[in-house]
C-alpha positions in Angstrom: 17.4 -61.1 47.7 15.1 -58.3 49.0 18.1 -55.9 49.5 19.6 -56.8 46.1 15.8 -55.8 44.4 15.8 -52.3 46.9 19.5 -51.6 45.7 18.3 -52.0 42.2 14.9 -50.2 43.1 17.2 -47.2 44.6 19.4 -47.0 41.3 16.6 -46.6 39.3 15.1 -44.0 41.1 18.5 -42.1 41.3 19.0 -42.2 37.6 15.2 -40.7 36.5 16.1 -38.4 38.9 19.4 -37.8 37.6 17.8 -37.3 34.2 15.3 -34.9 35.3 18.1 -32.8 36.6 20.0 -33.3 33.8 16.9 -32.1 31.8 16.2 -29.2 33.9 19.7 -28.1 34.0 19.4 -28.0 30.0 16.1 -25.9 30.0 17.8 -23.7 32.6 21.3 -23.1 30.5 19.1 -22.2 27.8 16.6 -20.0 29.6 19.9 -17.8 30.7 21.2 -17.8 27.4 18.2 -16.2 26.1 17.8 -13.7 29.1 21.8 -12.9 28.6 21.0 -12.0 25.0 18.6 -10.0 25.8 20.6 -8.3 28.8 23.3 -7.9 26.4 21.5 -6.5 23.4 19.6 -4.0 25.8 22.7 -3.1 27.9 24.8 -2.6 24.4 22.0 -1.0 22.3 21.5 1.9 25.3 25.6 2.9 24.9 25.3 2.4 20.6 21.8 4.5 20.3 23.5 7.9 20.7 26.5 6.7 18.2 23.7 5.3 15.5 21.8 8.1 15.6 25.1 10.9 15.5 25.9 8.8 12.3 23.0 9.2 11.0 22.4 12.7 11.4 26.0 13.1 10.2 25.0 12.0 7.1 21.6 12.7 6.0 21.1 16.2 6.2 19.1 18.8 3.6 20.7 21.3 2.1 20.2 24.7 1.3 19.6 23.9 -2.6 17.5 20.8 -1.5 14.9 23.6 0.2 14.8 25.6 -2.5 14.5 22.5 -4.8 11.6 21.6 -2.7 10.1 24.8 -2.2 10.2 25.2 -5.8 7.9 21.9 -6.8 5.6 23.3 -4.2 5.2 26.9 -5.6 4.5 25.2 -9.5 1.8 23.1 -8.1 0.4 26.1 -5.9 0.8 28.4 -9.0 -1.1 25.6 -11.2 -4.1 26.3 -9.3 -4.2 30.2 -9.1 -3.8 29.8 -12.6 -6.8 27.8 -13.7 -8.7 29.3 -10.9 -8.4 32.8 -11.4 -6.7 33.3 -14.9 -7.9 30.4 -16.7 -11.2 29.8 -15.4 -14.1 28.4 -17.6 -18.1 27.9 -16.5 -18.7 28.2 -13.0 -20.6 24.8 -13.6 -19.9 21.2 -11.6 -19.2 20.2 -15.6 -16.0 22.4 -15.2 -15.0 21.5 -11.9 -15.2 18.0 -11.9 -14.4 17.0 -16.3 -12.4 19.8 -17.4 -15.9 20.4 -20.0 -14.8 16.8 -21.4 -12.2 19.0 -23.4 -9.3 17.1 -21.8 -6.5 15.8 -24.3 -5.1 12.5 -24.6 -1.3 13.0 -23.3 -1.8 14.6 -20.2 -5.1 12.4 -18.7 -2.2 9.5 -19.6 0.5 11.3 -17.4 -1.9 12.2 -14.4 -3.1 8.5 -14.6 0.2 7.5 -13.9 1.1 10.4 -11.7 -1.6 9.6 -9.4 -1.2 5.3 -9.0 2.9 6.1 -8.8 1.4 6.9 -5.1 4.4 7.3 -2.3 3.6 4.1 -1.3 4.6 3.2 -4.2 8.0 5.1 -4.0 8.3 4.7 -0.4 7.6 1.0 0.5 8.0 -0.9 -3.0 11.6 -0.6 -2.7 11.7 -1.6 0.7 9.2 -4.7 -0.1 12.2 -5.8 -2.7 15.0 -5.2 -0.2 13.1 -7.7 2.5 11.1 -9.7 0.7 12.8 -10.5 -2.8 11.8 -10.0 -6.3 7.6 -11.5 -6.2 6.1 -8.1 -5.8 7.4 -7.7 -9.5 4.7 -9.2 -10.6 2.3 -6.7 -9.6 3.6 -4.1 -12.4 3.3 -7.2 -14.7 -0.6 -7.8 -14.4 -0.8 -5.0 -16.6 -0.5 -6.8 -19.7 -4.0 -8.0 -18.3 -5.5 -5.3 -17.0 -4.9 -2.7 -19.7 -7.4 -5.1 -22.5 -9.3 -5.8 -19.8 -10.3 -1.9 -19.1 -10.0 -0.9 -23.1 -12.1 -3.8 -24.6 -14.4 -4.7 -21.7 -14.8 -2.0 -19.4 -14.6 1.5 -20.6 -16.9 1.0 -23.7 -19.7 0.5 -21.5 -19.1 4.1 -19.7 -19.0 5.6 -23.2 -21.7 4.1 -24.5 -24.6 5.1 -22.1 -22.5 8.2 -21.6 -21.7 7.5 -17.9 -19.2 10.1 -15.8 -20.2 8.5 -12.7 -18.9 5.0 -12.5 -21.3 4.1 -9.9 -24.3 5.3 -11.9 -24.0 2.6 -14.3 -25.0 0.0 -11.0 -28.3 1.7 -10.9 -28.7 1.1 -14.4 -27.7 -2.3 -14.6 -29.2 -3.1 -11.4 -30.7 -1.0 -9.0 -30.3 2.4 -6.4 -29.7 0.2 -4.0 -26.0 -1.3 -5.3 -25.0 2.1 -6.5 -25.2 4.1 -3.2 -23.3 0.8 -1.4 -20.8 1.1 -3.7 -20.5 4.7 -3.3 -20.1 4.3 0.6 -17.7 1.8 -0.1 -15.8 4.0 -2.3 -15.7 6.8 0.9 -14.7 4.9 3.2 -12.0 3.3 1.5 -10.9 6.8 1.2 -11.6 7.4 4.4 -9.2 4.9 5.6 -6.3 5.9 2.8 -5.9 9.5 2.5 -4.2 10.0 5.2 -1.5 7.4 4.7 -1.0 8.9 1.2 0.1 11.9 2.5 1.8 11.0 5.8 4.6 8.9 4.0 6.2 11.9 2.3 6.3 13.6 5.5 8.0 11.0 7.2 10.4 10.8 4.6 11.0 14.7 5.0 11.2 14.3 8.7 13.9 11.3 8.3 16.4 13.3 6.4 15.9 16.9 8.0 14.6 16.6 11.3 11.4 18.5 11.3 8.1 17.5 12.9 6.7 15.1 10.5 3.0 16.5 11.5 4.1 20.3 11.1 5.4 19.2 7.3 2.6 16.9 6.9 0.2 20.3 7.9 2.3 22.4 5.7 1.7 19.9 2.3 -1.8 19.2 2.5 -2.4 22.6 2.8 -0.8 23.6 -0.5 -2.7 20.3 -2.3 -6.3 21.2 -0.7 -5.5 25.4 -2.2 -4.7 24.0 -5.9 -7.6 21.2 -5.5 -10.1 23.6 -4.5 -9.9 26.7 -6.3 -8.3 24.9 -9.7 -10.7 21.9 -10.0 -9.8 19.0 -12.7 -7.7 20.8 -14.9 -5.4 21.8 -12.0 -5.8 18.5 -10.5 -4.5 17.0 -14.2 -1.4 19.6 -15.1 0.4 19.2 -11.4 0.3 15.9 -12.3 2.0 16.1 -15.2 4.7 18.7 -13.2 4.9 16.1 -10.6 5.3 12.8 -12.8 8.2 14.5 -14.2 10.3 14.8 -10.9 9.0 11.1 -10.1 10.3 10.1 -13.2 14.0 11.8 -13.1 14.2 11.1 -9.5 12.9 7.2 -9.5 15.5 6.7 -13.1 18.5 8.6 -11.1 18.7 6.7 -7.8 18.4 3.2 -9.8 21.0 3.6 -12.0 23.7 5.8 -9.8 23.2 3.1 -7.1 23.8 0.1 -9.5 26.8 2.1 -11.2 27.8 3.1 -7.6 27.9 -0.8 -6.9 29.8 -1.7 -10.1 27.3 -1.7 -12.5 24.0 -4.1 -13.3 26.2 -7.4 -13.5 27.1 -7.1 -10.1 24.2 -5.7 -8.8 22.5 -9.2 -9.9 25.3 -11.1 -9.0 24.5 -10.1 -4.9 20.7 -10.2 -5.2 21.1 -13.9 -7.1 23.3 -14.8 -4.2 21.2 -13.3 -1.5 17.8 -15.0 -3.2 16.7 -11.7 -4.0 15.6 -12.6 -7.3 14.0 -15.8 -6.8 10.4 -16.0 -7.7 8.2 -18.1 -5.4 5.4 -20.4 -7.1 4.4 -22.7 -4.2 0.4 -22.6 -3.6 1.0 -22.4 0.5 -1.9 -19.4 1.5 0.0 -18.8 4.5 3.2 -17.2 2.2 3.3 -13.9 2.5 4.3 -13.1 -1.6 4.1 -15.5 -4.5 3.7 -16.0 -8.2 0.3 -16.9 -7.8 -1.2 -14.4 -4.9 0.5 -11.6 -6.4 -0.5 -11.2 -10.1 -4.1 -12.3 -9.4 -4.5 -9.9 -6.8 -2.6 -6.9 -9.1 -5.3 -7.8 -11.8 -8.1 -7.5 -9.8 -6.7 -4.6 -7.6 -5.4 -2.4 -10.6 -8.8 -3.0 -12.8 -10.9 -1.9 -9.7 -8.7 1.0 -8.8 -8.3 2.4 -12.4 -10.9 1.0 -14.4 -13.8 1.2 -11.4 -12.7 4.1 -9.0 -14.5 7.6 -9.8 -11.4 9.2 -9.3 -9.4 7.4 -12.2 -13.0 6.9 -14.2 -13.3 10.9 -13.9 -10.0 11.6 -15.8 -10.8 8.8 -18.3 -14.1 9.8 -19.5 -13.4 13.2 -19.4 -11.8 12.6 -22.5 -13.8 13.5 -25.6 -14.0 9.9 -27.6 -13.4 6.1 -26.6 -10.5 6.2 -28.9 -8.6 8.4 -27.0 -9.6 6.8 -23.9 -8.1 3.5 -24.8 -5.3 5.6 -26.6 -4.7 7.1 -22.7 -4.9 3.9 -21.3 -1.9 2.6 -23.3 0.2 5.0 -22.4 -0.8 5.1 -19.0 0.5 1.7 -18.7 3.6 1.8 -20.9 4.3 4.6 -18.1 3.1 2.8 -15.2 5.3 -0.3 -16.1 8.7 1.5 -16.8 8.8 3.9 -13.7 7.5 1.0 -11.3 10.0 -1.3 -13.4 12.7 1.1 -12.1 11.3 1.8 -8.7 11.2 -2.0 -8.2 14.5 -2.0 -9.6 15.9 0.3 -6.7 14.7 -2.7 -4.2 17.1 -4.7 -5.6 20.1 -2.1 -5.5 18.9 -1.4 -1.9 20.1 -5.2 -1.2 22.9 -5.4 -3.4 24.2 -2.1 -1.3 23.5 -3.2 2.5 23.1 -7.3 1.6 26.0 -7.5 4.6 25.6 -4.4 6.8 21.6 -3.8 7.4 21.2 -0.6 8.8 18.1 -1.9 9.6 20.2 -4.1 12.1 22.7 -1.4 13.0 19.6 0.8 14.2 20.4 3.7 11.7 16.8 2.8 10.5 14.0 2.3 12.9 11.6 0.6 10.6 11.4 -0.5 6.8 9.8 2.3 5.6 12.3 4.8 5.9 15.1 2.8 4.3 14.3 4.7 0.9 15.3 8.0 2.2 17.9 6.5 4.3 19.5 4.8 0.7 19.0 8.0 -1.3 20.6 9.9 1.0 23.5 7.7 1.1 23.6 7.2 -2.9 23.3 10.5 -3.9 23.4 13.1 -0.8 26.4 14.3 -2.1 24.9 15.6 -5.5 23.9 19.1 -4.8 20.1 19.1 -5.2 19.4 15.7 -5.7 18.2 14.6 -2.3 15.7 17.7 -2.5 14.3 16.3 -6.1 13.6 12.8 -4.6 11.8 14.0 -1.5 10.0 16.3 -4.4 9.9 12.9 -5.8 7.8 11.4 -2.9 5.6 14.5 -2.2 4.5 14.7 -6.4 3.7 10.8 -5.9 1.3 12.0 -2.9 0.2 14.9 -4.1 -1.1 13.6 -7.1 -2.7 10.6 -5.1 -4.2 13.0 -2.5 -5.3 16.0 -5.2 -7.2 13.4 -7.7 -9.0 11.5 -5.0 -10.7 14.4 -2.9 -11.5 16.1 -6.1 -13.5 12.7 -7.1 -14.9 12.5 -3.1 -15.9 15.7 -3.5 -18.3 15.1 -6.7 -19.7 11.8 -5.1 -20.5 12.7 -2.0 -22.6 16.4 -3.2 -23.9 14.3 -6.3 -25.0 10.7 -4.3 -25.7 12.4 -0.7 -26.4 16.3 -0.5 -27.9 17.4 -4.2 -31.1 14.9 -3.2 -31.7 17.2 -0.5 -31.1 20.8 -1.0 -32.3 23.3 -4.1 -29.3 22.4 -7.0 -27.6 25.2 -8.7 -24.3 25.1 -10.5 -22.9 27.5 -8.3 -24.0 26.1 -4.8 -22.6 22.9 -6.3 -19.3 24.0 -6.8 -18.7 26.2 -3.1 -20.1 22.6 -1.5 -17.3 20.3 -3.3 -14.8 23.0 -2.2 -15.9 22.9 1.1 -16.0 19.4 1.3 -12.1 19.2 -0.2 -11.2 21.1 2.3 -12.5 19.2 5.0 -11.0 16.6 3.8 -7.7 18.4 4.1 -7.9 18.8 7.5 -9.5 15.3 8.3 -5.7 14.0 6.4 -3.4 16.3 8.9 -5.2 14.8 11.9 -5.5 11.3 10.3 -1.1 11.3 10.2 -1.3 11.1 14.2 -2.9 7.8 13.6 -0.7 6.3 10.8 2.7 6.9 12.3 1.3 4.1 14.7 1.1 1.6 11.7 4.2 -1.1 11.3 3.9 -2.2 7.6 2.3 0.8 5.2 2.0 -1.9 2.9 0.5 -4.4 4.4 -2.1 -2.2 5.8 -2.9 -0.9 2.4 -3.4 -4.0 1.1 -5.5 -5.3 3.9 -8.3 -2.2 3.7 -8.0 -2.6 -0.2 -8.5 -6.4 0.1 -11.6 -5.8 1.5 -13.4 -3.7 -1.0 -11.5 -4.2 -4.4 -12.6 -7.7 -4.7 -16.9 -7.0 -4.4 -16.1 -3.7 -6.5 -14.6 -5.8 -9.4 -16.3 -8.5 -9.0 -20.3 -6.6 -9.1 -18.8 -4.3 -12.0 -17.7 -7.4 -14.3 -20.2 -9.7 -13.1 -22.9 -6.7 -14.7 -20.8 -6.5 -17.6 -20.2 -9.9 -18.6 -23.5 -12.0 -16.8 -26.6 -10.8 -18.1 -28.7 -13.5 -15.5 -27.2 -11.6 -12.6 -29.9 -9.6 -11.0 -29.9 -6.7 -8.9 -31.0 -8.3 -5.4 -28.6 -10.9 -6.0 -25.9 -8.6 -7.3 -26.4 -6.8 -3.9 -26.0 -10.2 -1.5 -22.9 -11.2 -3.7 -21.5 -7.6 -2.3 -22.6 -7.7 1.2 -21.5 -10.9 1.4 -18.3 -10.1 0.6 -17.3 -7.2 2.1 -18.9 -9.3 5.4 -16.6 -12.0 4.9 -13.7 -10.3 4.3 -14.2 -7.8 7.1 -14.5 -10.7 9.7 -10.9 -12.2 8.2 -8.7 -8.7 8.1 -10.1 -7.7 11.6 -9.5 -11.3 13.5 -6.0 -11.6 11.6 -5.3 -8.6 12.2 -1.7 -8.3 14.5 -1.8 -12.5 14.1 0.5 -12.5 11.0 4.3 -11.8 11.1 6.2 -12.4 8.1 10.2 -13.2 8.5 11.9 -10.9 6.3 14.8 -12.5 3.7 18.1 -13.0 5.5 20.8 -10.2 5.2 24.1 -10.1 6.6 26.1 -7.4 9.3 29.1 -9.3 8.4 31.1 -5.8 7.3 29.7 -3.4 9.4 31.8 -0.9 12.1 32.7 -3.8 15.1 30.7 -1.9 17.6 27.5 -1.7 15.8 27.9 -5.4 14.3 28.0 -6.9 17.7 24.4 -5.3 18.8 23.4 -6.6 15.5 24.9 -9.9 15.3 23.3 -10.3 19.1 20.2 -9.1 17.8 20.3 -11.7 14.8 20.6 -14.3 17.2 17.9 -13.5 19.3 15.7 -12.9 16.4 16.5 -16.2 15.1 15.6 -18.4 18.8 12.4 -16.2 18.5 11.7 -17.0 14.9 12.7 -21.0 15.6 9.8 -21.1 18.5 7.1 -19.3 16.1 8.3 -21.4 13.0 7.2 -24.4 15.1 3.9 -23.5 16.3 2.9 -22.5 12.9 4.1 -26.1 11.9 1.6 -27.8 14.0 -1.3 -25.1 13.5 -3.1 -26.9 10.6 -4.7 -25.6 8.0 -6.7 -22.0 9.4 -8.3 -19.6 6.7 -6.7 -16.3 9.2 -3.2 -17.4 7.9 -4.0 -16.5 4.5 -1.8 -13.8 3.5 -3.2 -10.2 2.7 -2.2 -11.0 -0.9 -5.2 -13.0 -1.2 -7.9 -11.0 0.3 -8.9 -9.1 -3.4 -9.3 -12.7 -5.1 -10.8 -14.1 -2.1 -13.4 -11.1 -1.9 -14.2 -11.5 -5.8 -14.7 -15.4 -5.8 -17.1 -15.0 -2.2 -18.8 -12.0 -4.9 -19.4 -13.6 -8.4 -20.1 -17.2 -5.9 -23.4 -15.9 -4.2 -24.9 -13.6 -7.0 -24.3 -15.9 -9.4 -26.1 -18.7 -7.1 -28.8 -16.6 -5.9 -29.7 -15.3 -9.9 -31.4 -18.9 -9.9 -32.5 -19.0 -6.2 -34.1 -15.5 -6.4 -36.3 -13.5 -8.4 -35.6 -10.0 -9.7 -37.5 -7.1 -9.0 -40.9 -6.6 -11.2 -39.7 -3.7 -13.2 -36.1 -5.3 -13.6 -35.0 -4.9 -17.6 -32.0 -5.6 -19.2 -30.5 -3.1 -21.6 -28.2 -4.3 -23.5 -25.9 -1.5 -24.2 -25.1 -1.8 -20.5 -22.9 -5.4 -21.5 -19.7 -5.4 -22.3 -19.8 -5.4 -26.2 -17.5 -8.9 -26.0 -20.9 -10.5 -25.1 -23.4 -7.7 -26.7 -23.9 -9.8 -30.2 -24.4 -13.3 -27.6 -27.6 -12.1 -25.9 -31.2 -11.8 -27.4 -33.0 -8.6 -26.2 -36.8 -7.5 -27.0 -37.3 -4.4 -27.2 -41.0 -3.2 -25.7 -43.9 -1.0 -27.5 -42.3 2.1 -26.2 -38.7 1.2 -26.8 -39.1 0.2 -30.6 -41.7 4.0 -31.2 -38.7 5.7 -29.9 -36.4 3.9 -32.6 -38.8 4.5 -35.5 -39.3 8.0 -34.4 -35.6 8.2 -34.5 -35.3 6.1 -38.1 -37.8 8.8 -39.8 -35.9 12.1 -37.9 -33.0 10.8 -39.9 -34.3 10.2 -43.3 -35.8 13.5 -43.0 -31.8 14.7 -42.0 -30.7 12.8 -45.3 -33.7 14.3 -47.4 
């Protein structure tokens, strides 16, 4: 009996142990598996490097008519500014320089406008966001059938009205010194952070189809933008822009429509995107998805009113022009522009797919990362027109250009007027060589600043994440004056800090922790050679992706998930949540007064205002000057 129980004892232990082999074996088959895929795609992708790249240079190459093509655009926007700053020169006065003498006219303010938010990020990475992501970032150009009432009927009559040029003087008027220089430093070093990427892109771009050093070209541009800047002020500033929004709008028109007519028109072009979920729009409320509905038009609205409505380099333009009718009149047609050219641009995302849905060059290793697969797709739609792959570099460098030009002409003013003027002797002239200076600097601070960008992996998601940090407190203290008269300038000033803190902690400990899978595409008809590294790739990507897929499952809920398209409505709510709080917790300062004409006038005719002794001897005084007028 005891031998039976050891026998049965013995054949126990041999089958858990059997098992656990079994088990092991299974762990071990797939543990090879993984390193042979990654011995085969290394081994394979050493001997198919030399043959992507020779295809690749094979085919994208510039032209003698694309240099002159681009040579050309950058000779017009050099000659803009020895024009206006030798020939056409008005009053050497910071009036001149930085407001054209509010002389400005209607049609051209609209153009720069759009000139100068049509950024090469924009032109660069939109497309490529369509292509990888599918159709949600749409709804970006979308938010402005919001954000166009929101700046016409809310914002910009309070800059006429008190006569503000300086968008951050009206936060000392509303509330106190103290918010306006914090918004100002927030308003440098935001642009700190973004110059240089608004100029590095185009180079890369020019670097991908010709070869050259991407610094040496990136020198060689902002050189030429920092001349015109400098020595042509606003008006320069404003008529490259319209130069440059032309090429951007040719270019950006031409590669959608050859590429879908290329493809077999826009039936089929919507056929493959439909297929490949390209155009599906994504309304879950899941913070942890990189692009929906929901995370994508808030944040537009929010992002576009702050960087148009509330930026001194936009506000500049705007109030430079001589009424509020023509302001709002600008406005319209800066976003009837704004939604047409990004409309097409956006478009060209989904051509993109519809061209490589089932051979990804991205795969193949003809494209190293997804901000060059613009050029790479011009190049391949229309490098065979003479000239046309020099008018959409053109294209990228106007988009930059008109970025770069209109926001160190703005950092200029702001940082003589808010920093240096309180402590030197001001004269109009002294004023003037100081802004220069200080646009030059600026050049050369954007050359260095490329050595640093080329290191970023998503342009887009960067952007995003410093602009998610400041656009939410700038529109959120800017409407929250406007529209809330019990909001106070102490409490104003915590609802700012306190968002900008919070959102500082959440980009820099997310930072690197975020990957986003990209939408599926297919190598399915690509050369054999290449669609074996790629099909091996695939596969490794996808065991990868399974692993990470899981742990995210069983994470739980953590607020450093949240995806970067929430960081400007995130930054707002933190904003409008403490002020609005502390207004009743707090009191405001002893000479704190509330003038009305600093409210939006959608709330003017709700709020009662006294005005003191002094206030209503001025307005009699002013009564009798004009009965005498009409006597």
């Amino acid at each position: 009996m005891d031998h039976d129980e050891d026998d049965c004892g013995q054949q126990q232990a041999t089958s858990i142990v059997i098992k656990q082999l079994v088990s092991v074996s299974e762990s071990a088959c797939k543990i090879l598996t993984y390193i042979g895929l990654i011995y085969l795609s290394s081994a394979m992708s050493a001997h198919l490097n030399a043959t992507a790249h020779t295809l690749a240079a094979s085919l994208f190459t510039f032209q003698t008519t694309d240099y002159i093509v681009f040579t050309f655009m950058l000779s017009i926007s050099a000659a803009i500014g020895v024009y206006f700053g030798f020939f056409a020169k008005g009053a050497d006065t910071t009036d001149e320089y930085l407001m054209g003498g509010k002389r400005m006219k209607t049609l051209p303010i609209a153009i720069s406008l759009v000139a100068s938010q049509l950024s090469a990020i924009s032109i660069m990475t939109i497309p490529a966001e369509m292509f990888a992501f599918g159709f949600n970032w749409f709804f970006n150009v979308a938010s402005m059938l919001v954000v166009i009432p929101l700046l016409n009927y809310v914002i910009i009559p309070v800059f006429y009205n008190n006569n503000i040029t300086n968008c951050y003087e009206y936060l000392e008027l509303r509330f106190n010194r103290a918010n306006r220089k914090l918004q100002t430093f927030i308003f440098v070093l935001t642009l700190f952070f973004m110059l240089p990427i608004f100029i590095f892109l185009p180079s890369l771009a020019f670097a991908q189809v010709t070869g050259y050093n991407v610094h040496i070209i990136n020198a060689i541009v902002c050189s030429i933008c920092v001349f015109y800047t400098m020595i042509g002020g606003i008006k320069a500033v404003v008529w490259t822009d319209v130069v440059q929004a032309s090429i951007m709008v040719v270019s950006v028109v031409l590669v959608g429509i050859m590429g879908a007519q290329r493809l077999g028109g826009l039936g089929e072009v919507l056929r493959i995107a439909g297929e490949g979920g390209r155009l599906k729009v994504n309304y879950t409320f899941n913070h942890t998805e990189r692009s929906t509905f929901w995370n994508v038009y808030s944040s537009a609205v929010i992002a576009w009113t702050s960087y148009v409505g509330l930026n001194q380099s936009c506000v500049q333009r705007i109030v430079s022009l001589p009424s509020l009718a023509k302001a709002r009149r600008a406005l319209v047609l800066f976003g009837l522009g704004f939604v047409i050219i990004m409309s097409f641009n956006c478009f060209t995302g989904i051509v993109m797919y519809a061209r490589y849905h089932d051979c990804d060059p991205l795969a193949q290793g003809l494209v190293s990362k997804l901000d060059k697969m613009v050029p790479y797709f011009v190049q391949d739609i229309i490098g065979h027109l003479t000239g046309m792959p020099g008018v959409f570099i053109s294209c990228v460098f106007s988009a930059a250009l008109s970025t770069l030009s209109a926001s160190i002409n703005s950092l200029g003013g702001i940082v003589y007027f808010d920093y240096i003027k309180p402590h030197i002797h001001h004269t109009e002239h002294k004023a003037n060589v100081i802004m220069k200076l200080f646009v030059f600097f600026s050049g050369v601070y954007c050359i260095f600043g490329g050595i640093i960008v080329e290191k970023f992996a998503s342009i887009l998601q960067i952007v995003y994440s410093i602009g998610g940090v400041s656009f939410g407190s700038v529109c959120g203290v800017f409407l929250l004056g406007m529209l809330v008269p019990r909001v106070h300038g102490r409490a104003a000033l915590a609802g700012v800090i306190g968002s900008i803190t919070c959102m500082s902690v959440i980009v820099v400990a997310s930072w690197g922790r975020n990957h986003y899978p990209t939408m599926p595409t297919s190598v399915d008809n690509c050369p054999g050679l290449n669609a074996t590294l790629a099909t091996t790739t695939s596969a490794l990507a996808r065991l990868n992706a399974t692993i990470k897929v899981e742990a995210v499952k069983d994470s739980g809920f953590n607020i450093l998930d949240m995806s970067f398209n929430w960081y400007a409505v995130l930054g707002m709510c933190i904003t409008w949540l403490v002020a609005v709080t502390l207004s009743y917790v707090l009191k405001p300062a002893s000479d704190a007064k509330l003038d009305p004409k600093l409210l939006s006038p959608i709330i003017q005719s709700f709020v009662q205002y006294e005005p003191t002794p002094l206030e209503e001897l001025a307005d009699l005084k002013a009564e009798k000057q004009e009965e005498k007028i009409k006597a």
